[in-house]
C-alpha positions as CSV (number, residue, x, y, z in Angstrom):
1,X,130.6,81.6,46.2
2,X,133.4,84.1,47.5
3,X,135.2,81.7,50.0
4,X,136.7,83.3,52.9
5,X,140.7,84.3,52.4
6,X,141.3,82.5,55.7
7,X,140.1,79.3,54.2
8,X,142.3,79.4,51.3
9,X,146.4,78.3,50.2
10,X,148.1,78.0,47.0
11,X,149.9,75.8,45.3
12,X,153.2,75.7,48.1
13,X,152.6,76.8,51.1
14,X,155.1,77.2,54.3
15,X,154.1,74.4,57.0
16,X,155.5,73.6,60.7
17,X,155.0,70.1,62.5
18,X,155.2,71.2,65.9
19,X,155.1,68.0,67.8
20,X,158.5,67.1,65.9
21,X,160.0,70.7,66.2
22,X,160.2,71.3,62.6
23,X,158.9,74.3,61.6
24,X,159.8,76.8,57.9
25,X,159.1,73.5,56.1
26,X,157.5,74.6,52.2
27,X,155.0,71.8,51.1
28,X,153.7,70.9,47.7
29,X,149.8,71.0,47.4
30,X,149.0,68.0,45.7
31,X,145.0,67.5,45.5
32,X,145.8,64.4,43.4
33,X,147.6,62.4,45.6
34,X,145.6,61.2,48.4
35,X,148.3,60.5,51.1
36,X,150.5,62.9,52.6
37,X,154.6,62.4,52.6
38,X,157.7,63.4,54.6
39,X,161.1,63.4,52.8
40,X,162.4,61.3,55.4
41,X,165.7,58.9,55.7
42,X,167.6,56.6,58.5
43,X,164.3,55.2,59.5
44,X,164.2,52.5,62.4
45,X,161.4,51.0,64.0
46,X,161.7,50.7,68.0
47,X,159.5,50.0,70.9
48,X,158.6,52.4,73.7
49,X,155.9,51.7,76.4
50,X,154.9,48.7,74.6
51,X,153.8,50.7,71.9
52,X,155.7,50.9,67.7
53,X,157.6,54.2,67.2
54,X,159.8,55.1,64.4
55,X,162.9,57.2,64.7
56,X,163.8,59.2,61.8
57,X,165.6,62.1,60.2
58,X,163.2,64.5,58.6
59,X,165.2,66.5,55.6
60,X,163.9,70.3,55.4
61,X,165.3,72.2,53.0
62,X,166.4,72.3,49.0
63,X,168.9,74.7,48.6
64,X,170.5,74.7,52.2
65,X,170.1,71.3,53.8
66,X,168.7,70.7,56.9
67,X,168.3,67.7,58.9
68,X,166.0,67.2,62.0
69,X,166.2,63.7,64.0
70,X,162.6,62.8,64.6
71,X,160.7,60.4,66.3
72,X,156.9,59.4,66.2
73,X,154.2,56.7,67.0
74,X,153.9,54.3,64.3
75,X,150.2,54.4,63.1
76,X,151.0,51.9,60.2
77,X,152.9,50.3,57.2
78,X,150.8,51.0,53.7
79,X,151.7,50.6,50.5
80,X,151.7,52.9,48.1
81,X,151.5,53.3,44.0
82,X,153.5,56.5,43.3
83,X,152.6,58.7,39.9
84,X,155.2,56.6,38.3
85,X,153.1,53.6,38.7
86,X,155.4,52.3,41.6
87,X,154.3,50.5,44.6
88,X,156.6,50.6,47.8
89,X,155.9,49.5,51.6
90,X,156.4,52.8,54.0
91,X,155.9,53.9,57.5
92,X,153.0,55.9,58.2
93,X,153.2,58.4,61.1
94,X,150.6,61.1,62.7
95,X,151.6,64.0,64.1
96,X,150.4,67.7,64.0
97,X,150.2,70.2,60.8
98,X,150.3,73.8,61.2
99,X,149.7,75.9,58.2
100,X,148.4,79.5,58.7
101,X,146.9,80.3,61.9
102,X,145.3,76.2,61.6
103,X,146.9,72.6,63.4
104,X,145.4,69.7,62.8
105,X,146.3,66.0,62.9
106,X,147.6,64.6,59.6
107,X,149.1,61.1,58.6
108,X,152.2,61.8,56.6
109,X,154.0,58.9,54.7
110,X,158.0,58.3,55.3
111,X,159.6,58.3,52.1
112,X,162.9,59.4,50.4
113,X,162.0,62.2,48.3
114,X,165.3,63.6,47.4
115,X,164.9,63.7,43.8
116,X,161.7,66.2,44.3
117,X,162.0,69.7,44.9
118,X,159.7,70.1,47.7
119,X,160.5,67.9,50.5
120,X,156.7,67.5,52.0
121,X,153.6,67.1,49.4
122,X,150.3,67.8,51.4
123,X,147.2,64.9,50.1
124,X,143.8,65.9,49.8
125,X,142.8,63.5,52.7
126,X,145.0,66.4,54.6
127,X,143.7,69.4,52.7
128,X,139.6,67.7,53.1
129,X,140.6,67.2,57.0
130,X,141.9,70.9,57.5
131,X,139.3,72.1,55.4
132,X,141.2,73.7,52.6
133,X,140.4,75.0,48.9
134,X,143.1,75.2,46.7
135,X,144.2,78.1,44.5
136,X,146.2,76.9,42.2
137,X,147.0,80.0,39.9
138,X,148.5,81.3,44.1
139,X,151.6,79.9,46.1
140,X,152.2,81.1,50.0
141,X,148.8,82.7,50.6
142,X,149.1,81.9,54.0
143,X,151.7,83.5,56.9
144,X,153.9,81.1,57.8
145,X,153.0,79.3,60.8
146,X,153.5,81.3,64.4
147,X,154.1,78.2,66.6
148,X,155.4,76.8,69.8
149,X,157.6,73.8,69.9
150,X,156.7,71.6,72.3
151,X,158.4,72.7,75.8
152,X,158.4,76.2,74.7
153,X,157.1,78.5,77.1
């Protein structure tokens, strides 16, 4: 099988999530974990419309800091055993992945993740749902995603 170079990202890979504005985000593949997580902090729970939302601040880089206030539907609360056997309640949001020249819906975990180095780690559920092989001996196969924030013309 010689899989199409299109269909293929490495280890890390650059990632945007238009529908919250943040885009030159670097995310950890991890085909081990199944969920997907934000590095996330400040997280509230609110109402709007008579629907749950969670307002956030999404944290975007390692060596230079950025913050990004966020806010999102709340899809639900799931608990979660971490790889150091760990279990911990969290806020679980949807919202839009670009990586390459692909978006597609993914459910991303809020977390603190401030001890890791990369501040997103893509799941396989994400990875199976954007239809995705992994080569891990590769990191940043892909362009970094060319997208529009929302409102941009």
């Amino acid at each position: 099988m010689n899989p199409n170079l299109n269909s293929v990202i490495g280890l890390r890979e650059w990632v945007a999530l238009p529908e919250l504005g943040v885009v030159g985000l670097r995310a950890k593949i991890d085909t081990g974990a199944a969920t997907s997580a934000l590095h996330a902090s400040d997280i509230s729970e609110f109402e709007r419309n008579g629907e749950r939302w969670v307002r956030f601040t999404a944290h975007l880089g390692t060596l230079v800091q950025r913050r990004h206030r966020c806010e999102a539907p709340l899809v639900a609360r799931k608990t979660i055993k971490s790889s150091n056997g760990q279990t911990q309640t969290r806020y679980v949001i949807r919202t839009e992945l670009a990586l390459g020249a692909r978006a597609w819906p993914v459910e991303f975990t809020l977390t603190c993740r401030k001890t890791m180095r990369y501040r997103m780690l893509l799941g396989s559920k994400a990875l199976v749902d954007g239809r995705w092989l992994v080569d891990p001996s590769r990191t940043y196969i892909q362009d970094k995603p060319q997208i529009l924030t929302p409102g941009a013309a």
